[in-house]
GUVOTOR-280841 format. One record per residue (C-alpha): z, x, y; chain. Coordinates in Angstrom, 2 decimals. Layout:
<nodes>
<<Z; X; Y>; A>
...
</nodes>
This chain:
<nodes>
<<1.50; -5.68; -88.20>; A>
<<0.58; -6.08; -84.76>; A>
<<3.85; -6.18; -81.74>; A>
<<4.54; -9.91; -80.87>; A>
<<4.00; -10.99; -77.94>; A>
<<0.95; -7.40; -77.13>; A>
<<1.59; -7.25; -73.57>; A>
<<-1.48; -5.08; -71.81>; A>
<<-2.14; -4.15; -68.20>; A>
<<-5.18; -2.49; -67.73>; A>
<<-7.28; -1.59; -64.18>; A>
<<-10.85; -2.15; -64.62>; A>
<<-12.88; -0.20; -61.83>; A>
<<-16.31; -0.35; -59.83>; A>
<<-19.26; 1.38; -59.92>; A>
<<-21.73; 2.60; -57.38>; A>
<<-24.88; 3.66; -58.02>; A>
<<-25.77; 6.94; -56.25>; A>
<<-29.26; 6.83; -57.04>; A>
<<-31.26; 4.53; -59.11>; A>
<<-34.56; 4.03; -60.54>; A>
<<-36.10; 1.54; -61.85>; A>
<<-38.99; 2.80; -64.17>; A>
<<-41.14; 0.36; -66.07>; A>
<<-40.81; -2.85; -67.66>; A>
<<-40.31; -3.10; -71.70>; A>
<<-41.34; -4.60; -74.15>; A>
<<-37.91; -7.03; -74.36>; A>
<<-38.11; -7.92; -70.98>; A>
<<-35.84; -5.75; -70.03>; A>
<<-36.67; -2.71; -67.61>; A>
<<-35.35; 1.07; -68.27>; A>
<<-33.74; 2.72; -65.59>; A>
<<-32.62; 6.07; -64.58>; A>
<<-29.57; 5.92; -62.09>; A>
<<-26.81; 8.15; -61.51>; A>
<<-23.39; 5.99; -61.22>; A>
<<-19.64; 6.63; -59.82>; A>
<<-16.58; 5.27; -60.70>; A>
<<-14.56; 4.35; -57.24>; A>
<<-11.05; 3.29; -57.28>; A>
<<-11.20; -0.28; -56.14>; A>
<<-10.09; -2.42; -59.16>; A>
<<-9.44; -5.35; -60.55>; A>
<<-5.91; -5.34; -61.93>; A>
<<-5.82; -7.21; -65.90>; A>
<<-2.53; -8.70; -67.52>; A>
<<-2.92; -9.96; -70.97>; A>
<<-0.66; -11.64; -73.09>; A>
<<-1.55; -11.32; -76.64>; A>
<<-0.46; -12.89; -79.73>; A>
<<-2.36; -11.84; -82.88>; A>
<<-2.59; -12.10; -86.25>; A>
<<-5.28; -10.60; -89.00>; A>
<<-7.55; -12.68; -90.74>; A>
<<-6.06; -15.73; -90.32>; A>
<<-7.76; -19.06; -90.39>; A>
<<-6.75; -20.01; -87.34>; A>
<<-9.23; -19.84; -84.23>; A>
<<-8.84; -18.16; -81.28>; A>
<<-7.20; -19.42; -77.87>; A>
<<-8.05; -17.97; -74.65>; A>
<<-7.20; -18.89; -70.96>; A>
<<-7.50; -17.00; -68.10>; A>
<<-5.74; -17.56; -64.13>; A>
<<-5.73; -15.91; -61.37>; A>
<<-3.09; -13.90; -59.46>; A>
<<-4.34; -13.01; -56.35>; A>
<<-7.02; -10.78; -55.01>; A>
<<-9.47; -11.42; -51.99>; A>
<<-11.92; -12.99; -54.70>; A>
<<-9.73; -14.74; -56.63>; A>
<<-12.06; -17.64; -55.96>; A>
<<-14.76; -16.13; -58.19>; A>
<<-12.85; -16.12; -61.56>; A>
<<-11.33; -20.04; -60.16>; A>
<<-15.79; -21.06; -59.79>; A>
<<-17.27; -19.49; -63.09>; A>
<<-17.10; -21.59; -66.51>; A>
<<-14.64; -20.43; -69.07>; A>
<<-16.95; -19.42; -71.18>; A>
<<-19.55; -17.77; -69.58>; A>
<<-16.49; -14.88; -67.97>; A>
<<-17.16; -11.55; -68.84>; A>
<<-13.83; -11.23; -69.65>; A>
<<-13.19; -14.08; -72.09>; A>
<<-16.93; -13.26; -73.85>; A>
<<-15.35; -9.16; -74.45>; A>
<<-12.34; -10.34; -76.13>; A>
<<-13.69; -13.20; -78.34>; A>
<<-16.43; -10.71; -78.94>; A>
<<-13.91; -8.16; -80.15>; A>
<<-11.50; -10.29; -81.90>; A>
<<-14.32; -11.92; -84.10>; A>
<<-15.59; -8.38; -84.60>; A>
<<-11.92; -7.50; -86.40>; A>
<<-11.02; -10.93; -87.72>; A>
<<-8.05; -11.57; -85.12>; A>
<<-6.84; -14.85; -84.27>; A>
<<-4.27; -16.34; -82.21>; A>
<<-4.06; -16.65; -78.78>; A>
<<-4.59; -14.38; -75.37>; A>
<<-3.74; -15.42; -71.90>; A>
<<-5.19; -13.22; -69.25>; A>
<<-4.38; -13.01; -65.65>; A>
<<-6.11; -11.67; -62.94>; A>
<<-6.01; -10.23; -59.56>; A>
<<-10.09; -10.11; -58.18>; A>
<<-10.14; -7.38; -56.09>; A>
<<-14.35; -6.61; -56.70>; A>
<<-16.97; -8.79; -55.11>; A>
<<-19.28; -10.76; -57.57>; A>
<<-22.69; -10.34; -57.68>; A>
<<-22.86; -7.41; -55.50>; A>
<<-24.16; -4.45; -57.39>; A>
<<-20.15; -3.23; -58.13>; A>
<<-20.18; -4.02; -61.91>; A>
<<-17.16; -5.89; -61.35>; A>
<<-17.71; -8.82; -64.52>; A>
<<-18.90; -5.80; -66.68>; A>
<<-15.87; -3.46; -65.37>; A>
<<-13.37; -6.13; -66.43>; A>
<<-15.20; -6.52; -69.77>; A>
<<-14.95; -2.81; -70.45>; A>
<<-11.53; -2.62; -69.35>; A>
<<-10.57; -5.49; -71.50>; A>
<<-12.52; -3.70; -74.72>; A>
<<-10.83; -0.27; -74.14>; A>
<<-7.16; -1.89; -73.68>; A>
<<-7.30; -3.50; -76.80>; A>
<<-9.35; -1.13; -79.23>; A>
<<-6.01; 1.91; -77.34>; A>
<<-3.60; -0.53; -78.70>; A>
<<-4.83; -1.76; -81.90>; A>
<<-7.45; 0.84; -82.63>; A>
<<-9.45; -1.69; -84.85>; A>
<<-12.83; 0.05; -84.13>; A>
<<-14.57; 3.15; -83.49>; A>
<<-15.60; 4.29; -80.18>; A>
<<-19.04; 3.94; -81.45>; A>
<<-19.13; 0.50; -82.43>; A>
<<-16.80; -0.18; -79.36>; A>
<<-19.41; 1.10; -77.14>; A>
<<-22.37; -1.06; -78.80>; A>
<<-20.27; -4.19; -78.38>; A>
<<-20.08; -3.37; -74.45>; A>
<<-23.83; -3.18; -74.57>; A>
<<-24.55; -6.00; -76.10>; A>
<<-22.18; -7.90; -72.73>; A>
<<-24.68; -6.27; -70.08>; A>
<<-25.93; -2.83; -68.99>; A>
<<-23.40; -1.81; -67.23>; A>
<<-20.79; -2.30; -69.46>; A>
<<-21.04; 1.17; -71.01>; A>
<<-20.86; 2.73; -68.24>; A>
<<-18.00; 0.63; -67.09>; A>
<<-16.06; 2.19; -70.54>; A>
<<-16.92; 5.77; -69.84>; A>
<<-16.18; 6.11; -66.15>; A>
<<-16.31; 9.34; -64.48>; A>
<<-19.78; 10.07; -62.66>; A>
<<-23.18; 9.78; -65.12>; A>
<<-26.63; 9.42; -65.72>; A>
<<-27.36; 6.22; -67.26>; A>
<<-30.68; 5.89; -68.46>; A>
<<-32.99; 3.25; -70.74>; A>
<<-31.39; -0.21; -70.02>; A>
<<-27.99; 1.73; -69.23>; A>
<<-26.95; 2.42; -72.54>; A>
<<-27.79; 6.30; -72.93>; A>
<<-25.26; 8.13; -70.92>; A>
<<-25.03; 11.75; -70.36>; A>
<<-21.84; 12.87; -67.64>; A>
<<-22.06; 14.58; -64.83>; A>
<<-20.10; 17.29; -63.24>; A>
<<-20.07; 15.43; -59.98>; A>
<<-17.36; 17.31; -56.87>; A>
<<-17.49; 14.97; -54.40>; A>
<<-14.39; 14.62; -52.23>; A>
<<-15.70; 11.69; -49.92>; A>
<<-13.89; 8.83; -49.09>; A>
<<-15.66; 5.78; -49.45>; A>
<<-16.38; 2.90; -48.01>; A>
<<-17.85; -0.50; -49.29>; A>
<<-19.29; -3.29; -47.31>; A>
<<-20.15; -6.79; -48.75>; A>
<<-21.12; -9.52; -46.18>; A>
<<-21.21; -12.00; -48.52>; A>
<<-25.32; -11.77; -48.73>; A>
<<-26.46; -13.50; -52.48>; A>
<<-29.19; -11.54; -54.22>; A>
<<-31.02; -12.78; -57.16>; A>
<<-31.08; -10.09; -59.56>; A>
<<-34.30; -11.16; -61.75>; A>
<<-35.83; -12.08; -58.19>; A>
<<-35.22; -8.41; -57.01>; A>
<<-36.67; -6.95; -60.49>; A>
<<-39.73; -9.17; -59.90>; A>
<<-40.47; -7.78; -56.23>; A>
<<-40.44; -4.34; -57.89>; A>
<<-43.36; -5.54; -59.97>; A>
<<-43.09; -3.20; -62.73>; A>
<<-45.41; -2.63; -65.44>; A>
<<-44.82; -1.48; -68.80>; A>
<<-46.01; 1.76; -67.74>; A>
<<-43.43; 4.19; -66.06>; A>
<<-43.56; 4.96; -62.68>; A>
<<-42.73; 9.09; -62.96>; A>
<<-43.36; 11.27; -65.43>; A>
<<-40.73; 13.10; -67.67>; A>
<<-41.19; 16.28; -65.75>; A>
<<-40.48; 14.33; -62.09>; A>
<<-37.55; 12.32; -63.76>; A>
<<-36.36; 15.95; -64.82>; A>
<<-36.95; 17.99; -61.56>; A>
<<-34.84; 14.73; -59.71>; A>
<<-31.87; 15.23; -62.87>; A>
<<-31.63; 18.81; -61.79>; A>
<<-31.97; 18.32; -58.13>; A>
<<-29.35; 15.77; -58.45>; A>
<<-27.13; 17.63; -60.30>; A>
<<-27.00; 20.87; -58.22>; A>
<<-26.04; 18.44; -55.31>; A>
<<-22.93; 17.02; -57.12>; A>
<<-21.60; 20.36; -58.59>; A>
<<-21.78; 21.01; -54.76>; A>
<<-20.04; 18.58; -53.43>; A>
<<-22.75; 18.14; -50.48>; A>
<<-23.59; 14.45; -50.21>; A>
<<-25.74; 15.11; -47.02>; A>
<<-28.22; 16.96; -49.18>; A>
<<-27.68; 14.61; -51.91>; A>
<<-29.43; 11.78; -49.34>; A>
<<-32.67; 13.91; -49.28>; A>
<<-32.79; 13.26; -52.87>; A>
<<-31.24; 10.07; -53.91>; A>
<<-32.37; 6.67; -53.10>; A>
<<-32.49; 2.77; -54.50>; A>
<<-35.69; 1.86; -55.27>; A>
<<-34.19; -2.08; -54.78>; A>
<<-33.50; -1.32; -51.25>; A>
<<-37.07; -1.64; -49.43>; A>
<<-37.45; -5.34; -50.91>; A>
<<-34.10; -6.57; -50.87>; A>
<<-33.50; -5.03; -46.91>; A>
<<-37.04; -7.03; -46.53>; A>
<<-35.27; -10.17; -47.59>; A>
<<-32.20; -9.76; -46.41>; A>
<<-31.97; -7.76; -42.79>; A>
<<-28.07; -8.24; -42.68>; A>
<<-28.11; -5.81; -45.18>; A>
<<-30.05; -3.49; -43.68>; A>
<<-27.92; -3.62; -41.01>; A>
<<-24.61; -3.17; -42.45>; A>
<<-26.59; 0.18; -44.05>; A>
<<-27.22; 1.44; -40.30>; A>
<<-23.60; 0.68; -39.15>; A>
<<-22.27; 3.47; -42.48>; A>
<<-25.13; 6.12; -41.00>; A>
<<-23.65; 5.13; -37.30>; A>
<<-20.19; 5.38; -38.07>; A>
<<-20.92; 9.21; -39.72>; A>
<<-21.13; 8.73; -43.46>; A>
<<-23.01; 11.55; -45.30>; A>
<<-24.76; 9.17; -47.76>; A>
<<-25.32; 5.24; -47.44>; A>
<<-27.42; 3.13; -49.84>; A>
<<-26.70; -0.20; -51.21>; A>
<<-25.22; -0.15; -54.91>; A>
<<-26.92; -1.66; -57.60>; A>
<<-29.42; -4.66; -56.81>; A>
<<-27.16; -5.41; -53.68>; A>
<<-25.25; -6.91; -51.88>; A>
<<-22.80; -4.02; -51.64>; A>
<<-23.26; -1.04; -49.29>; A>
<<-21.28; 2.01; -49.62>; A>
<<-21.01; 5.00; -46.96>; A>
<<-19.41; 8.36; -48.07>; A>
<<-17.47; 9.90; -45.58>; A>
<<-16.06; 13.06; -45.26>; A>
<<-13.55; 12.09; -42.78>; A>
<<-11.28; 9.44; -42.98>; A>
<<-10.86; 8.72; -39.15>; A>
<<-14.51; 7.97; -39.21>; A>
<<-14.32; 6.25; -42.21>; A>
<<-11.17; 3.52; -41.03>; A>
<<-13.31; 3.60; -37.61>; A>
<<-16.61; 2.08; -39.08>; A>
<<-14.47; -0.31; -41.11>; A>
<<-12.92; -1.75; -38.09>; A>
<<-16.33; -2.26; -36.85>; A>
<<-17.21; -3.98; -39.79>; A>
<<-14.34; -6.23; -39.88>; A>
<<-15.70; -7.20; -36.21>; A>
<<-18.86; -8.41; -37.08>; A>
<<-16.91; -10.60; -40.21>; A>
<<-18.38; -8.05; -42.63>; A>
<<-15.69; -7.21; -46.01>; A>
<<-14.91; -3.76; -46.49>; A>
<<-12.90; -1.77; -48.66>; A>
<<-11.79; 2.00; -48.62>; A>
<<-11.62; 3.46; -52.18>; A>
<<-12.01; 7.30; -53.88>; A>
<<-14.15; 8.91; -56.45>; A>
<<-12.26; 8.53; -60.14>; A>
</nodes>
Protein backbone atom coordinates (compact mmCIF):
# COMPACT_ATOMS: atom_id res chain seq x y z
CA UNK A 1 0.00 0.00 0.00
CA UNK A 2 1.15 3.25 -0.96
CA UNK A 3 0.85 6.52 2.04
CA UNK A 4 -2.35 8.59 1.22
CA UNK A 5 -2.10 11.62 0.34
CA UNK A 6 2.42 10.89 -1.04
CA UNK A 7 3.50 14.28 -0.35
CA UNK A 8 7.12 14.90 -2.29
CA UNK A 9 9.38 17.93 -2.48
CA UNK A 10 12.11 17.49 -4.62
CA UNK A 11 14.86 20.30 -6.15
CA UNK A 12 15.57 19.63 -9.66
CA UNK A 13 18.96 21.41 -10.71
CA UNK A 14 20.78 22.92 -13.90
CA UNK A 15 23.35 21.94 -15.92
CA UNK A 16 26.18 23.66 -17.68
CA UNK A 17 28.07 22.35 -20.17
CA UNK A 18 31.83 22.88 -19.67
CA UNK A 19 32.77 21.76 -22.93
CA UNK A 20 30.85 20.28 -25.71
CA UNK A 21 31.18 18.69 -28.95
CA UNK A 22 29.17 18.05 -31.37
CA UNK A 23 30.55 15.12 -33.56
CA UNK A 24 28.62 13.84 -36.52
CA UNK A 25 25.19 13.38 -37.50
CA UNK A 26 23.43 9.71 -37.19
CA UNK A 27 21.71 7.75 -38.76
CA UNK A 28 18.25 8.72 -36.57
CA UNK A 29 18.69 12.16 -37.06
CA UNK A 30 20.03 12.65 -34.11
CA UNK A 31 23.77 13.88 -33.64
CA UNK A 32 26.33 12.24 -30.95
CA UNK A 33 28.05 14.44 -28.78
CA UNK A 34 30.86 14.48 -26.42
CA UNK A 35 30.42 17.24 -23.65
CA UNK A 36 31.51 17.43 -20.22
CA UNK A 37 28.45 18.78 -17.92
CA UNK A 38 28.07 20.36 -14.21
CA UNK A 39 25.44 20.31 -11.95
CA UNK A 40 25.05 24.10 -10.40
CA UNK A 41 22.81 24.82 -7.60
CA UNK A 42 20.15 26.99 -9.12
CA UNK A 43 16.88 24.95 -8.99
CA UNK A 44 13.63 24.63 -9.56
CA UNK A 45 11.86 23.75 -6.33
CA UNK A 46 8.88 20.61 -7.04
CA UNK A 47 5.82 19.95 -4.62
CA UNK A 48 3.72 17.04 -5.52
CA UNK A 49 0.71 15.83 -4.13
CA UNK A 50 0.14 12.28 -4.87
CA UNK A 51 -2.67 10.00 -4.53
CA UNK A 52 -2.10 6.47 -5.91
CA UNK A 53 -3.36 3.35 -6.27
CA UNK A 54 -1.98 -0.03 -8.18
CA UNK A 55 -3.50 -1.30 -11.11
CA UNK A 56 -6.56 0.23 -10.94
CA UNK A 57 -8.82 1.00 -13.81
CA UNK A 58 -9.00 4.29 -13.22
CA UNK A 59 -6.89 6.87 -15.38
CA UNK A 60 -4.60 9.17 -14.33
CA UNK A 61 -5.16 12.98 -13.27
CA UNK A 62 -2.51 15.46 -13.44
CA UNK A 63 -2.39 19.33 -12.97
CA UNK A 64 0.31 21.39 -12.47
CA UNK A 65 0.49 25.52 -11.02
CA UNK A 66 2.84 27.61 -10.32
CA UNK A 67 4.22 29.09 -7.08
CA UNK A 68 6.50 31.60 -7.83
CA UNK A 69 9.89 31.84 -9.40
CA UNK A 70 11.26 34.59 -11.86
CA UNK A 71 9.92 32.23 -14.77
CA UNK A 72 6.94 31.23 -13.48
CA UNK A 73 5.53 32.48 -16.75
CA UNK A 74 7.10 29.59 -18.66
CA UNK A 75 5.26 26.64 -16.95
CA UNK A 76 1.77 29.36 -17.08
CA UNK A 77 2.69 29.49 -21.58
CA UNK A 78 3.50 25.72 -22.36
CA UNK A 79 0.48 23.17 -23.08
CA UNK A 80 -0.30 20.69 -20.40
CA UNK A 81 0.74 18.11 -22.15
CA UNK A 82 3.68 18.79 -23.87
CA UNK A 83 5.56 19.77 -19.89
CA UNK A 84 8.40 17.82 -19.21
CA UNK A 85 7.16 17.36 -16.03
CA UNK A 86 3.64 16.03 -16.60
CA UNK A 87 5.16 13.67 -19.73
CA UNK A 88 7.91 12.02 -16.68
CA UNK A 89 5.20 11.16 -14.39
CA UNK A 90 2.50 9.81 -16.79
CA UNK A 91 5.48 8.13 -18.34
CA UNK A 92 6.32 6.50 -15.04
CA UNK A 93 3.00 5.81 -13.68
CA UNK A 94 1.92 3.91 -16.95
CA UNK A 95 5.28 2.17 -16.73
CA UNK A 96 4.06 0.65 -13.03
CA UNK A 97 0.32 0.58 -13.57
CA UNK A 98 -0.48 3.59 -11.06
CA UNK A 99 -3.49 5.56 -11.23
CA UNK A 100 -5.05 8.28 -9.42
CA UNK A 101 -4.25 11.63 -9.31
CA UNK A 102 -0.94 14.07 -8.86
CA UNK A 103 -1.01 17.77 -8.44
CA UNK A 104 2.33 19.40 -8.87
CA UNK A 105 3.41 22.83 -8.00
CA UNK A 106 6.12 24.75 -9.02
CA UNK A 107 8.46 27.50 -8.32
CA UNK A 108 10.56 28.28 -12.00
CA UNK A 109 13.64 29.39 -10.94
CA UNK A 110 15.67 28.06 -14.51
CA UNK A 111 15.31 29.93 -17.76
CA UNK A 112 13.65 27.95 -20.70
CA UNK A 113 15.25 27.30 -23.66
CA UNK A 114 18.58 28.42 -22.64
CA UNK A 115 21.00 25.56 -22.69
CA UNK A 116 20.30 24.96 -18.53
CA UNK A 117 18.37 21.65 -18.93
CA UNK A 118 15.80 23.12 -16.88
CA UNK A 119 12.41 20.98 -18.58
CA UNK A 120 14.75 17.86 -18.52
CA UNK A 121 16.07 18.73 -14.79
CA UNK A 122 12.47 18.86 -13.56
CA UNK A 123 11.70 15.62 -15.44
CA UNK A 124 14.59 13.85 -13.76
CA UNK A 125 13.84 15.24 -10.52
CA UNK A 126 10.28 14.22 -10.80
CA UNK A 127 11.48 10.40 -11.93
CA UNK A 128 14.00 10.07 -9.02
CA UNK A 129 11.38 11.45 -6.28
CA UNK A 130 9.00 9.00 -7.09
CA UNK A 131 11.00 5.72 -8.07
CA UNK A 132 13.01 6.96 -3.77
CA UNK A 133 9.54 6.73 -2.53
CA UNK A 134 7.87 3.95 -4.19
CA UNK A 135 10.86 2.13 -5.59
CA UNK A 136 8.68 0.59 -8.45
CA UNK A 137 11.70 0.32 -10.86
CA UNK A 138 15.24 -0.25 -11.23
CA UNK A 139 17.72 2.38 -11.69
CA UNK A 140 18.28 0.88 -15.01
CA UNK A 141 15.01 1.02 -16.45
CA UNK A 142 14.57 4.41 -14.54
CA UNK A 143 17.41 5.79 -16.41
CA UNK A 144 16.09 4.54 -20.00
CA UNK A 145 12.74 6.17 -19.30
CA UNK A 146 14.69 9.64 -18.74
CA UNK A 147 16.22 9.01 -22.12
CA UNK A 148 13.55 8.36 -23.91
CA UNK A 149 12.14 12.42 -22.44
CA UNK A 150 15.37 14.10 -24.06
CA UNK A 151 19.18 13.91 -23.84
CA UNK A 152 19.70 15.55 -21.08
CA UNK A 153 17.55 13.92 -18.91
CA UNK A 154 20.13 11.35 -17.79
CA UNK A 155 22.33 13.49 -16.97
CA UNK A 156 19.83 15.58 -15.17
CA UNK A 157 19.30 12.07 -12.81
CA UNK A 158 22.95 11.51 -12.18
CA UNK A 159 24.20 14.97 -11.32
CA UNK A 160 27.59 15.52 -10.14
CA UNK A 161 30.15 16.58 -13.02
CA UNK A 162 30.34 13.95 -16.29
CA UNK A 163 31.13 13.08 -19.62
CA UNK A 164 28.12 12.54 -21.56
CA UNK A 165 28.68 11.12 -24.76
CA UNK A 166 26.50 9.52 -27.95
CA UNK A 167 23.15 11.47 -27.84
CA UNK A 168 23.81 12.02 -23.94
CA UNK A 169 22.92 8.80 -22.75
CA UNK A 170 26.46 7.12 -22.00
CA UNK A 171 27.75 8.75 -18.93
CA UNK A 172 30.99 8.17 -17.28
CA UNK A 173 31.67 10.77 -13.88
CA UNK A 174 34.17 12.86 -13.37
CA UNK A 175 36.31 13.75 -10.48
CA UNK A 176 35.78 17.41 -11.14
CA UNK A 177 37.43 20.07 -7.87
CA UNK A 178 36.28 23.11 -8.88
CA UNK A 179 35.54 25.64 -6.14
CA UNK A 180 34.28 28.57 -8.46
CA UNK A 181 31.40 30.47 -7.92
CA UNK A 182 29.31 30.87 -10.74
CA UNK A 183 27.57 33.04 -12.53
CA UNK A 184 24.75 32.71 -15.23
CA UNK A 185 23.54 35.28 -17.63
CA UNK A 186 20.36 34.91 -19.82
CA UNK A 187 19.21 38.07 -21.75
CA UNK A 188 16.33 36.63 -22.84
CA UNK A 189 18.00 35.86 -26.53
CA UNK A 190 15.68 32.74 -28.31
CA UNK A 191 17.81 30.15 -30.06
CA UNK A 192 16.44 27.55 -32.27
CA UNK A 193 17.99 24.45 -31.30
CA UNK A 194 17.54 22.33 -34.71
CA UNK A 195 18.51 25.78 -36.44
CA UNK A 196 21.85 25.82 -34.42
CA UNK A 197 22.49 21.92 -35.22
CA UNK A 198 21.92 22.79 -38.90
CA UNK A 199 24.62 25.73 -38.98
CA UNK A 200 27.03 23.10 -37.62
CA UNK A 201 26.40 21.16 -40.80
CA UNK A 202 27.39 17.86 -39.67
CA UNK A 203 27.86 14.85 -41.62
CA UNK A 204 27.50 11.39 -40.67
CA UNK A 205 31.11 11.24 -40.47
CA UNK A 206 32.80 12.37 -37.12
CA UNK A 207 34.64 15.31 -36.89
CA UNK A 208 37.81 13.85 -34.50
CA UNK A 209 39.10 10.76 -34.25
CA UNK A 210 38.95 8.40 -31.14
CA UNK A 211 42.51 9.15 -30.29
CA UNK A 212 41.78 13.30 -30.36
CA UNK A 213 38.39 12.71 -28.48
CA UNK A 214 40.72 10.72 -25.98
CA UNK A 215 43.80 13.09 -25.66
CA UNK A 216 40.81 16.10 -24.98
CA UNK A 217 39.07 13.32 -22.10
CA UNK A 218 42.44 13.25 -20.46
CA UNK A 219 43.36 16.81 -20.92
CA UNK A 220 40.07 17.62 -19.52
CA UNK A 221 40.22 15.56 -16.77
CA UNK A 222 43.67 16.53 -15.34
CA UNK A 223 42.18 20.14 -15.38
CA UNK A 224 39.18 19.25 -13.10
CA UNK A 225 41.08 16.99 -10.59
CA UNK A 226 42.99 20.37 -10.45
CA UNK A 227 40.69 22.60 -9.79
CA UNK A 228 42.31 25.18 -12.41
CA UNK A 229 39.52 26.49 -14.63
CA UNK A 230 41.97 29.03 -16.30
CA UNK A 231 43.77 26.12 -17.89
CA UNK A 232 40.63 24.35 -18.35
CA UNK A 233 39.69 27.45 -21.04
CA UNK A 234 42.78 26.45 -23.18
CA UNK A 235 41.06 23.25 -23.59
CA UNK A 236 37.37 23.45 -23.44
CA UNK A 237 35.12 25.15 -25.81
CA UNK A 238 31.33 25.03 -27.47
CA UNK A 239 31.49 24.20 -30.78
CA UNK A 240 27.68 26.07 -30.95
CA UNK A 241 29.26 29.24 -29.96
CA UNK A 242 30.93 30.63 -33.35
CA UNK A 243 27.38 30.35 -35.18
CA UNK A 244 25.07 31.17 -32.58
CA UNK A 245 27.50 34.49 -31.37
CA UNK A 246 27.23 35.05 -35.40
CA UNK A 247 23.49 35.25 -35.03
CA UNK A 248 23.09 36.59 -32.03
CA UNK A 249 25.94 39.41 -30.98
CA UNK A 250 24.11 40.13 -27.59
CA UNK A 251 25.39 37.02 -26.69
CA UNK A 252 28.62 37.47 -27.54
CA UNK A 253 28.60 40.28 -25.60
CA UNK A 254 27.27 39.18 -22.41
CA UNK A 255 30.37 36.39 -22.93
CA UNK A 256 32.95 39.45 -22.96
CA UNK A 257 31.32 41.22 -19.92
CA UNK A 258 32.12 37.37 -17.64
CA UNK A 259 35.97 37.59 -19.21
CA UNK A 260 35.80 41.56 -18.19
CA UNK A 261 34.46 41.17 -14.92
CA UNK A 262 37.50 38.33 -14.10
CA UNK A 263 35.91 34.94 -14.53
CA UNK A 264 38.44 32.09 -15.18
CA UNK A 265 36.22 30.31 -17.76
CA UNK A 266 33.14 31.77 -19.81
CA UNK A 267 31.30 29.92 -22.60
CA UNK A 268 27.68 29.75 -23.28
CA UNK A 269 25.94 26.43 -21.94
CA UNK A 270 24.37 24.15 -24.13
CA UNK A 271 22.98 25.54 -27.61
CA UNK A 272 22.53 28.99 -25.78
CA UNK A 273 21.12 31.39 -24.59
CA UNK A 274 22.78 31.01 -21.20
CA UNK A 275 26.31 32.23 -20.41
CA UNK A 276 28.10 31.21 -17.40
CA UNK A 277 31.47 32.81 -15.93
CA UNK A 278 33.40 30.91 -13.16
CA UNK A 279 34.84 33.01 -10.74
CA UNK A 280 37.15 32.50 -8.19
CA UNK A 281 36.19 35.44 -6.24
CA UNK A 282 32.99 36.35 -5.20
CA UNK A 283 33.49 40.24 -5.04
CA UNK A 284 34.19 39.97 -8.69
CA UNK A 285 31.62 37.71 -9.23
CA UNK A 286 28.49 40.05 -7.40
CA UNK A 287 30.49 42.99 -9.29
CA UNK A 288 29.93 41.68 -12.93
CA UNK A 289 26.38 40.77 -11.94
CA UNK A 290 25.57 44.26 -11.04
CA UNK A 291 26.82 45.17 -14.36
CA UNK A 292 24.68 42.84 -15.89
CA UNK A 293 21.62 43.80 -14.14
CA UNK A 294 22.52 47.40 -15.72
CA UNK A 295 22.37 46.57 -19.12
CA UNK A 296 18.70 44.54 -18.22
CA UNK A 297 20.66 41.29 -18.61
CA UNK A 298 19.23 38.16 -15.84
CA UNK A 299 21.77 36.73 -13.78
CA UNK A 300 22.00 34.31 -11.18
CA UNK A 301 24.86 33.29 -8.67
CA UNK A 302 24.87 29.50 -7.99
CA UNK A 303 27.77 26.65 -6.86
CA UNK A 304 29.10 23.48 -8.22
CA UNK A 305 26.83 20.34 -6.68
Amino acid sequence: MFPKPLDIETRARAKINLHLEVLNRRPDGYHNIFSLMARVGLHDLLKLGCDLNRRSAGGLDLTLRTDGGDFARIIEETPLETNLIVRAIRAYCTRVGLSGAVHVAIEKNIPAGAGLGGGSSDAGAVLNALNERLGLLSREELMAMGSRLGADVPFCMTGGAAFCEGTGDKITRVDCRFRHHVLIAHNGTHVNTAEAYRSLNRTNYPQRSREELERTRREITSRCMTGDAGALSSVARNDFERPVFERHESLARVKLVLIEGGADLAAMTGSGSAVFGLFRDRTSMERTAASLSAQGVWSGQTEFM
